[in-house]
C-alpha positions as CSV (number, residue, x, y, z in Angstrom):
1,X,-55.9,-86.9,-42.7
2,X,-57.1,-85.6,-45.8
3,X,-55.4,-84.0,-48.8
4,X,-56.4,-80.5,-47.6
5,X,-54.2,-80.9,-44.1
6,X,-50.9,-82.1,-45.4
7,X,-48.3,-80.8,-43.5
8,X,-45.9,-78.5,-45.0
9,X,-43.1,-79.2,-47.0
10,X,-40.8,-79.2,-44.0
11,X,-42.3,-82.3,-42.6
12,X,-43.2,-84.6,-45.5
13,X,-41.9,-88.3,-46.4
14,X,-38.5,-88.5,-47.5
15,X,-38.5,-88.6,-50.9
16,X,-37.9,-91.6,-53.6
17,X,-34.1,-91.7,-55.6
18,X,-35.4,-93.7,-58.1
19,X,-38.9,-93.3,-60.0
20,X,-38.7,-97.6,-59.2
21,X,-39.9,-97.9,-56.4
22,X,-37.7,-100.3,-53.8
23,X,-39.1,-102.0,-51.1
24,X,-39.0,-99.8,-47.8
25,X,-37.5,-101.2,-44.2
26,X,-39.9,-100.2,-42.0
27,X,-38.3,-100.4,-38.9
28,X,-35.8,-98.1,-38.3
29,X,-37.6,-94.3,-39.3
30,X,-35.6,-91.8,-40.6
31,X,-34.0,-89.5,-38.2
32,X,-35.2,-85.9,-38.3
33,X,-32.7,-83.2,-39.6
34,X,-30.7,-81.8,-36.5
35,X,-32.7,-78.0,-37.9
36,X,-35.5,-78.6,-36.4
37,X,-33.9,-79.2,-32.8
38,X,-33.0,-75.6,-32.4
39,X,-35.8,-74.6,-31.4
40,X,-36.2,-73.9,-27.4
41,X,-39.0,-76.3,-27.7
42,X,-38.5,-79.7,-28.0
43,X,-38.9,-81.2,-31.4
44,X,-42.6,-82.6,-32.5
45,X,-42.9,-86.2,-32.2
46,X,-43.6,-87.6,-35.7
47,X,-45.0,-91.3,-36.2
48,X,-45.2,-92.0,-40.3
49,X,-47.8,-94.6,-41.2
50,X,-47.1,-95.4,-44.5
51,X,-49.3,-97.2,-47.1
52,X,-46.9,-100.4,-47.8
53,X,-47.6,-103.6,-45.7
54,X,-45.4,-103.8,-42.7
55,X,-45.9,-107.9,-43.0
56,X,-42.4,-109.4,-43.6
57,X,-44.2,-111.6,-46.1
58,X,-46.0,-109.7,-47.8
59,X,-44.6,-110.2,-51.5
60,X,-44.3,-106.2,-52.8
61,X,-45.1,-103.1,-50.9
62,X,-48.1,-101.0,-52.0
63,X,-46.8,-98.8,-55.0
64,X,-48.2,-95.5,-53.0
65,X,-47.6,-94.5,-50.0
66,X,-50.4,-92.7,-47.6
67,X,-49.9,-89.5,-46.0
68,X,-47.5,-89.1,-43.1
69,X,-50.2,-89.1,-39.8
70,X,-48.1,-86.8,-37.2
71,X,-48.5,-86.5,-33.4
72,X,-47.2,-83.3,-31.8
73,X,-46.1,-83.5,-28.3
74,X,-44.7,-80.1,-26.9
75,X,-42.4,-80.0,-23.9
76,X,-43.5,-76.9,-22.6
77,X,-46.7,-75.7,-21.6
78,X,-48.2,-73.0,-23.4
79,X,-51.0,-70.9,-21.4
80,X,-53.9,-68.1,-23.0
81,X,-52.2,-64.9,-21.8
82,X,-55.0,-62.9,-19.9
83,X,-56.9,-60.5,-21.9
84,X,-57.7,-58.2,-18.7
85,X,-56.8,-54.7,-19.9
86,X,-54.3,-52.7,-17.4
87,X,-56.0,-50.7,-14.6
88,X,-55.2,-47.1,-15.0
89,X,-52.3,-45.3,-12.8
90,X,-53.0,-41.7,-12.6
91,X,-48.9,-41.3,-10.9
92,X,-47.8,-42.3,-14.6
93,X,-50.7,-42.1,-16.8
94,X,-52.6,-38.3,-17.8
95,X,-55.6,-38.0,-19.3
96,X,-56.7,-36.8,-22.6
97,X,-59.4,-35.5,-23.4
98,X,-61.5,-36.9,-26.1
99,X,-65.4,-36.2,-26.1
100,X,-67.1,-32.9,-24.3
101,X,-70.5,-32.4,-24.7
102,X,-72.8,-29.3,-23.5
103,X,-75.1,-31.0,-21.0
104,X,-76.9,-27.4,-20.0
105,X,-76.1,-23.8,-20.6
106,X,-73.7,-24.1,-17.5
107,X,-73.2,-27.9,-17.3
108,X,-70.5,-29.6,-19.4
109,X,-69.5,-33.3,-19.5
110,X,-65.8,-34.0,-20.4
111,X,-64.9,-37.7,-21.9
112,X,-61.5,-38.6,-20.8
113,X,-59.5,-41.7,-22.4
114,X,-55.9,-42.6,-20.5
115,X,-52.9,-41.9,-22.7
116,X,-52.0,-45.8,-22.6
117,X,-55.6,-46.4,-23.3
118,X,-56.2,-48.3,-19.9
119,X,-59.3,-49.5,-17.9
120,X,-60.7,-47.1,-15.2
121,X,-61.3,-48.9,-12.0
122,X,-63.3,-47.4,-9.2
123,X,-66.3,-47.2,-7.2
124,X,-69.5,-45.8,-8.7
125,X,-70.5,-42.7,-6.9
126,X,-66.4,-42.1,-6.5
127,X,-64.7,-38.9,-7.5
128,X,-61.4,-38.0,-9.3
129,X,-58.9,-35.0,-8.2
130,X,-57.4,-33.1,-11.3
131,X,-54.4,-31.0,-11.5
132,X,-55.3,-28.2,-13.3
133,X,-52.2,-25.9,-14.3
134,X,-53.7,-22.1,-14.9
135,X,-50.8,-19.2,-15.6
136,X,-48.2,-21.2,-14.3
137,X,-49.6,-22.1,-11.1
138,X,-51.1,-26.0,-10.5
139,X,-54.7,-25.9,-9.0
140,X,-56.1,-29.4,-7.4
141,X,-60.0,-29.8,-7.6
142,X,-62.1,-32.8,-7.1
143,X,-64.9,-34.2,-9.5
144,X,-67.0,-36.6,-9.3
145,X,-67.4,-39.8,-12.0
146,X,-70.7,-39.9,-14.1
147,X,-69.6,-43.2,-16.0
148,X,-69.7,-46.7,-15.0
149,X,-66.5,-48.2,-14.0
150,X,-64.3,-51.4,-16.2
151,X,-64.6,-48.9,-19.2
152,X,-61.5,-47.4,-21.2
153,X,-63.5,-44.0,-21.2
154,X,-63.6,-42.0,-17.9
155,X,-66.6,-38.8,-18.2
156,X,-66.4,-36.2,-15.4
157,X,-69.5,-33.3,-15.6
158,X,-68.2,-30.3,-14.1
159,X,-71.3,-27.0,-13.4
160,X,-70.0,-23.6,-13.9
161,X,-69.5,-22.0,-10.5
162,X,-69.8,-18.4,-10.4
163,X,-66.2,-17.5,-9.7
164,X,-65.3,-20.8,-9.8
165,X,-61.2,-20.7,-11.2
166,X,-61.1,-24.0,-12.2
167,X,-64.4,-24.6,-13.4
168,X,-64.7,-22.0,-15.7
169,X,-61.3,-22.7,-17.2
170,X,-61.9,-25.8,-17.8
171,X,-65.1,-24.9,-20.0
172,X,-64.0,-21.9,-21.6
173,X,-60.2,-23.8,-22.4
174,X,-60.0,-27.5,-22.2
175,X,-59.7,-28.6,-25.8
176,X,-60.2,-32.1,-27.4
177,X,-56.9,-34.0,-27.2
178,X,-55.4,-32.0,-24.2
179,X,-54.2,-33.7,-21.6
180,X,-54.5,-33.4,-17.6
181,X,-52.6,-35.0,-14.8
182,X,-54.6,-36.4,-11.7
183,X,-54.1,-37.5,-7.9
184,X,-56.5,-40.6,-7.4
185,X,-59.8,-41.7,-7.6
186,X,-61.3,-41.4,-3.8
187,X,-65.0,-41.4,-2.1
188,X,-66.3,-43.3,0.6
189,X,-69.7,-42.4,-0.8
190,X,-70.1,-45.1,-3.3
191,X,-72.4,-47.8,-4.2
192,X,-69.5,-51.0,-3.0
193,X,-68.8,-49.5,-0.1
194,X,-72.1,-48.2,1.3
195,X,-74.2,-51.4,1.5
196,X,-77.6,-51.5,0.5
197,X,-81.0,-53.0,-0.4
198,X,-82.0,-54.7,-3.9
199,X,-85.1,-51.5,-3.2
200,X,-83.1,-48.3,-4.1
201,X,-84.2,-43.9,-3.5
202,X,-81.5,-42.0,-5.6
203,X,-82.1,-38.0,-4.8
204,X,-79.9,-35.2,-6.2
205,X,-80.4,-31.8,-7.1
206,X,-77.9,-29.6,-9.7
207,X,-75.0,-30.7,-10.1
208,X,-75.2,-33.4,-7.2
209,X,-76.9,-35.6,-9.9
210,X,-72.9,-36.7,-11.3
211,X,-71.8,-39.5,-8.8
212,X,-75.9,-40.8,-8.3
213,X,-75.8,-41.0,-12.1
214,X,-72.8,-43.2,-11.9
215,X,-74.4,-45.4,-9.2
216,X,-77.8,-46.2,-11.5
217,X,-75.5,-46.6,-14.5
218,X,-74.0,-49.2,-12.9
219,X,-76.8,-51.1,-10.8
220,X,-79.0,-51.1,-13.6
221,X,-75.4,-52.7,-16.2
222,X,-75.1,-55.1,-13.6
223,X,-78.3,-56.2,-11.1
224,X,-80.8,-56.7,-12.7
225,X,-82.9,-57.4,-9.3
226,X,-82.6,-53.9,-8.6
227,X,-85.7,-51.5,-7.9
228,X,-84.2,-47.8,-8.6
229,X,-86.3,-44.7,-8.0
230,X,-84.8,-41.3,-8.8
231,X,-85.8,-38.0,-8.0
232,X,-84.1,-35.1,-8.9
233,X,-84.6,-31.6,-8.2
234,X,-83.7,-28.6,-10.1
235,X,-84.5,-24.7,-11.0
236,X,-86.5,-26.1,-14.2
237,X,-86.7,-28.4,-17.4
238,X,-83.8,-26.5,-18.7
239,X,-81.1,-26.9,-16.1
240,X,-81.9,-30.9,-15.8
241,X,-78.5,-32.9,-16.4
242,X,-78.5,-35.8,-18.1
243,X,-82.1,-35.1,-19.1
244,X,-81.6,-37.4,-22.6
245,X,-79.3,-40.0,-21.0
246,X,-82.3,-40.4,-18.3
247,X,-85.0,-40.5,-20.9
248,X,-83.2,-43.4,-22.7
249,X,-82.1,-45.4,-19.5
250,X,-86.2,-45.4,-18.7
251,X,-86.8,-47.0,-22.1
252,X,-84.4,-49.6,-21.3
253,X,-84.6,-50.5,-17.6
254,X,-89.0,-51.7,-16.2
255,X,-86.8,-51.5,-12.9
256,X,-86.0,-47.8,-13.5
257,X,-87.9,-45.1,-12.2
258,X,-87.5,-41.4,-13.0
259,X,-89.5,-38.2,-11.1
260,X,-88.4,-34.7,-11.8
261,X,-89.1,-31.7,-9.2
262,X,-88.6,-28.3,-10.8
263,X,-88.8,-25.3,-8.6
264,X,-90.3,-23.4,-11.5
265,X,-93.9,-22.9,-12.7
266,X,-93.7,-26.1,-14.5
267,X,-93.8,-27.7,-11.1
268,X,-93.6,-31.4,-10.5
269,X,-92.9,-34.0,-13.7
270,X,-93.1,-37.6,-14.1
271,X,-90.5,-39.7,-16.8
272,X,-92.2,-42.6,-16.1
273,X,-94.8,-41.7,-18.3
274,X,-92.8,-41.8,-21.2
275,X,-92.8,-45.8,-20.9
276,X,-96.3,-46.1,-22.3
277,X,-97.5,-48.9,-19.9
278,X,-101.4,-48.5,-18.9
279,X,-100.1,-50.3,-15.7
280,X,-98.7,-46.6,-14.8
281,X,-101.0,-44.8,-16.1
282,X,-103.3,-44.3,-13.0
283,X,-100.0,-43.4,-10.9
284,X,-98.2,-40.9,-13.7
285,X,-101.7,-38.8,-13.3
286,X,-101.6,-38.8,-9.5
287,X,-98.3,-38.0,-9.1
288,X,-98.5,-35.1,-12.1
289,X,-101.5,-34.1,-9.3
290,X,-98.6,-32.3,-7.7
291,X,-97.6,-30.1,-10.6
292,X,-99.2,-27.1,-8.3
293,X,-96.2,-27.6,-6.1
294,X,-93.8,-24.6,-5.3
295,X,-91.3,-27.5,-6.3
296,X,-89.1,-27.4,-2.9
297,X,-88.9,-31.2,-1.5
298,X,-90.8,-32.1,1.6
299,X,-92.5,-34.7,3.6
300,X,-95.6,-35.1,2.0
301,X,-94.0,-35.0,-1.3
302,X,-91.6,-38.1,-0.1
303,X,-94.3,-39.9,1.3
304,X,-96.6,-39.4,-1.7
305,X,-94.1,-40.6,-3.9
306,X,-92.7,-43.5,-2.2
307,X,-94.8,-45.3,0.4
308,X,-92.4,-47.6,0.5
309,X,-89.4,-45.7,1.4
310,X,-88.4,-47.7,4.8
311,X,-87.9,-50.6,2.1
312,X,-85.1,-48.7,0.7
313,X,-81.9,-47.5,0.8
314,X,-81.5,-43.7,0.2
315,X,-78.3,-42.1,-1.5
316,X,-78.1,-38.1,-1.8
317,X,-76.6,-35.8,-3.1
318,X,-76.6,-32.1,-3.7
319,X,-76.1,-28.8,-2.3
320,X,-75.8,-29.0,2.1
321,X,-79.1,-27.3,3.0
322,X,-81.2,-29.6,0.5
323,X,-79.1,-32.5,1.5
324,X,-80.0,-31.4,5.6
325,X,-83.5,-30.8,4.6
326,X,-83.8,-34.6,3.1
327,X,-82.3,-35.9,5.9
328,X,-84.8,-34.2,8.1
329,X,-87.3,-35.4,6.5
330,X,-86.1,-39.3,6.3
331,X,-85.9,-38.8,10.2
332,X,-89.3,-37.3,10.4
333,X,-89.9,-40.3,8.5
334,X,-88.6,-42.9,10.9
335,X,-86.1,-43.9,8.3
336,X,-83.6,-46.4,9.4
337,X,-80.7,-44.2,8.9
338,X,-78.2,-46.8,8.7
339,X,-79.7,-47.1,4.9
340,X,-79.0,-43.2,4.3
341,X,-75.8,-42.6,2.5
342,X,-75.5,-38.5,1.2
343,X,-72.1,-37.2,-0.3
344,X,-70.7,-34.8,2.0
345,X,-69.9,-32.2,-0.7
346,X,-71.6,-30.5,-3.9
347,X,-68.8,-31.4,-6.9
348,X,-66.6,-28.8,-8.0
349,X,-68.4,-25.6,-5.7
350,X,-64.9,-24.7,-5.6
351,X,-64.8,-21.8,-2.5
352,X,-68.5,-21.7,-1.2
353,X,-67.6,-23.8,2.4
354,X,-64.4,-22.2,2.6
355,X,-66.2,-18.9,2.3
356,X,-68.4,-19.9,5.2
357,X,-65.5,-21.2,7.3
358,X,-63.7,-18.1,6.9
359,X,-66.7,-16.0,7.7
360,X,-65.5,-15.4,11.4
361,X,-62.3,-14.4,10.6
362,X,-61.1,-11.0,13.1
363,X,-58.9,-8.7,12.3
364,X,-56.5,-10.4,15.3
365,X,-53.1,-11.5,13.9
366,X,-51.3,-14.7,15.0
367,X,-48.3,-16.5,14.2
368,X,-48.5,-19.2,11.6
369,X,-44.6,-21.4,11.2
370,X,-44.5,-24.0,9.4
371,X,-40.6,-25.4,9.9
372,X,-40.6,-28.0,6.6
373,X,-40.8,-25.1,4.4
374,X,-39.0,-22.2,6.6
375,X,-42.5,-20.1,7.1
376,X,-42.8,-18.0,9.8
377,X,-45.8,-15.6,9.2
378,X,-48.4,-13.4,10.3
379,X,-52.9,-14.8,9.4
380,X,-55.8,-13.6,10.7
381,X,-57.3,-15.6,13.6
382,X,-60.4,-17.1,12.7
383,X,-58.9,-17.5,8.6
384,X,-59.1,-21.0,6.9
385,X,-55.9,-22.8,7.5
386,X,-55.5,-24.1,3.7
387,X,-56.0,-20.3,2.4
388,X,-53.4,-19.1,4.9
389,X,-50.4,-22.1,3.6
390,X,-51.1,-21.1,0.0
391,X,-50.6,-17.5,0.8
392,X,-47.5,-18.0,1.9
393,X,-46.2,-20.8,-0.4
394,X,-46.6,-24.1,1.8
395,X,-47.1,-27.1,-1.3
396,X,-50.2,-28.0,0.5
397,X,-52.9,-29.7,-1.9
398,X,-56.7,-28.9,-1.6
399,X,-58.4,-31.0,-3.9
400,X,-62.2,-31.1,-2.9
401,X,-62.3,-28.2,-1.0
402,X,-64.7,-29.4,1.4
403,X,-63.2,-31.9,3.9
404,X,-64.0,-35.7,2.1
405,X,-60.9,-36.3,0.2
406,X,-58.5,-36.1,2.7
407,X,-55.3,-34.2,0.4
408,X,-55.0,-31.1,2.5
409,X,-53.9,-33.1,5.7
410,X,-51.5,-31.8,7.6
411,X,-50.5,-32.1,11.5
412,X,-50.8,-29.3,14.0
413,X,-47.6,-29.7,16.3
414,X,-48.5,-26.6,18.2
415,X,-51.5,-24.7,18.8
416,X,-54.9,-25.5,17.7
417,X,-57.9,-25.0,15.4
418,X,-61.4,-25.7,14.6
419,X,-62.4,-27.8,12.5
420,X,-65.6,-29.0,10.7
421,X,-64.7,-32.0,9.2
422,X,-62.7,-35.2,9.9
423,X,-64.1,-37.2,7.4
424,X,-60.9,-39.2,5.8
425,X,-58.6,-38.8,9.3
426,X,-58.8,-41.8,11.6
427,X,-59.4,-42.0,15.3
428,X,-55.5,-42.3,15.8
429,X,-54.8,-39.9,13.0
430,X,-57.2,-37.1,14.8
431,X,-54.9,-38.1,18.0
432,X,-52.2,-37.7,17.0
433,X,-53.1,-33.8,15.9
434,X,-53.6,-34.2,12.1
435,X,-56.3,-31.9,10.9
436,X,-57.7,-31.0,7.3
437,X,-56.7,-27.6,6.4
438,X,-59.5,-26.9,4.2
439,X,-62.2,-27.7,6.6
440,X,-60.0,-25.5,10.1
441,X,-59.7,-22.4,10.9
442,X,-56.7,-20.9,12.9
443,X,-57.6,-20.1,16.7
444,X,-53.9,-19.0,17.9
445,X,-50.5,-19.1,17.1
446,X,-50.1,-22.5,15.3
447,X,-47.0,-25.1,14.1
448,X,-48.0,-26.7,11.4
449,X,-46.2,-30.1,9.6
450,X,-47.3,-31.3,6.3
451,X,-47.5,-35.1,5.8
């Protein structure tokens, strides 16, 4: 060992009484002190090879005496502690706030971080409920996730609704280090779940572009064998999310294809032809051929644009009739429509389906009890069963507002409705009588438990 990696003074030879220097008994070592025995581990080992000769004949030891060589043997086992960061909890954990960022004039992206600074964990394409406390009274909404997933940052982008209560709050309120409480992190429209091709179609119009953002994020992070084309529809250039974020993901990903249709004069637009390769050059000017286009998606628009689209798997999202009108055409199509996966709601259109619900509502009255909570009041048939429980008080939680997260179930004990969506309730759950209240509308007199 050289003279740089001598041990400490706590471990060195014993030292000399006399600058004469006596011969040495080899034999026997010194024992250590009893200090260094405190210690919950056992004690190092030591072996001292020292420079003298250990030969009893040898006629005078050496005059200096090499450095110590020590062996170490612990008696416990020390392991590298993981360095897997926590998985956020939203029952103990809020989030704050951190980043927000103007995406269009009516489009805003919020950067959340946890307040324990934990990983997010979910499934791309997945959305998140937020408790949202306005004057003194909690509002639940559901939003869906525009980041990838294993990050310590969770981004949510959230379109202004026209009398959207949450929404607009949010924009006109939510403040950089804030904090909001959430539910969970839900979907089953997401990337793990849904299985699919290596060949991928990613549609979207609006605000329907958030959780299809999330799902290229992530294939193109993580699979590189991945062959993503993604069209996106909107009212024109100006009102295109993630317009910069899209632009720089084509300059970084061969495997990433980007077509814009705008329902605007400007008509149909290619990103691919910001990549600069002469192999797309003959394509970008056929497909910007289209540019006459009224802009409204259709079957010679899909089949111009991707003769290959039985090769791929097709995920959707956006507003219900352009998400009906795509699946028309994919069946017009012959589309194998066990590779179509669409998200069953447009995020954060906070009242639209309940307002088309609640569109047959009479002016009949029925009785409406709900025993847990001592209510015993008169709705009007044909009214959406989660508007008529927050009338009158019942705790009941809508979150997405449009029958896919499953937080407004509740159990009809007596009576029935009519509902529109089961989404999130199994085969024994449906039953057994449990309903969602935001997707039912009250028929007759009605018992109603929450669970």
């Amino acid at each position: 060992m050289s003279s740089s990696n001598t041990p400490s003074s706590t471990l060195s030879p014993p030292a000399l009484s006399s600058p004469v220097l006596k011969p040495l008994k080899l034999s026997t070592p010194k024992p250590l002190s009893p200090k260094l025995s405190t210690s919950k581990l056992s004690p190092p080992k030591l072996s001292f090879a020292l420079g003298g000769s250990s030969s009893k004949n040898s006629a005078k030891p050496s005059s200096k005496l090499a450095t110590p060589k020590l062996n170490f043997s612990l008696s416990e086992k020390i392991t590298k502690p993981s360095l897997k960061p926590a998985a956020w909890s939203p029952s103990t954990t809020p989030l704050v706030l951190v980043k927000r960022e103007l995406e269009t004039h009516d489009s805003m992206s919020f950067t959340f971080a946890a307040a324990d600074q934990a990983q997010f964990d979910f499934k791309p394409g997945q959305f998140v409920t937020l408790a949202v406390n306005i004057d003194g009274k909690t509002h639940y909404r559901a939003y869906s996730i525009s980041s990838v997933p294993q990050q310590k940052q969770l981004r949510l982008t959230i379109k202004r609704v026209p009398d959207g209560l949450v929404s607009n709050w949010l924009a006109d309120n939510l403040s950089i280090g804030d904090s909001l409480s959430a539910l969970n992190i839900a979907g089953q429209f997401n990337s793990s779940d849904c299985k699919h091709k290596s060949k991928l179609l990613l549609i979207s119009a609006g605000c329907g572009i958030t959780p299809v953002m999330s799902i290229a994020k992530t294939l193109l992070a993580h699979n590189g064998d991945a062959d993503i084309e993604f069209l996106h529809c909107a009212r024109d250039k100006d009102n295109v999310i993630f317009h910069d974020e899209m632009q720089t993901l084509l300059a970084q990903h061969k495997n990433f294809n980007v077509q814009l249709l705008l329902e605007s004069s400007e008509g149909f637009a290619s990103f691919s032809a910001d990549k600069n390769t002469n192999n797309n050059a003959d394509s970008n000017a056929e497909k910007n051929a289209l540019s006459h286009q009224t802009g409204m998606v259709s079957t010679e628009v899909i089949q111009q644009l991707y003769p290959d689209l039985n090769q791929r798997t097709i995920f959707l999202c956006g507003p219900v009739g352009f998400m009906k009108a795509v699946e028309n055409i994919a069946q017009e199509s012959d589309f194998d429509m066990a590779n179509f996966f669409q998200e069953s709601f447009t995020p954060a259109a906070d009242n639209t389906q309940q307002e088309q619900i609640s569109s047959g509502a009479t002016e009949t009255s029925v009785m409406l009890h709900v025993p847990d909570f001592a209510v015993e009041a008169e709705v009007i048939q044909g009214s959406l069963l989660l508007d008529a429980l927050e009338k009158h008080g019942v705790p009941v939680i809508g979150a997405c507002r449009a029958g896919v997260c499953g937080s407004c179930k509740c159990k009809v004990t007596k009576g029935s409705v009519k509902s529109t969506s089961t989404e999130t309730l199994t085969a024994d759950e449906i039953e057994q009588g449990f309903v969602l209240a935001c997707s039912s509308t009250v028929e007759g007199d009605l018992a109603v438990a929450l669970n």
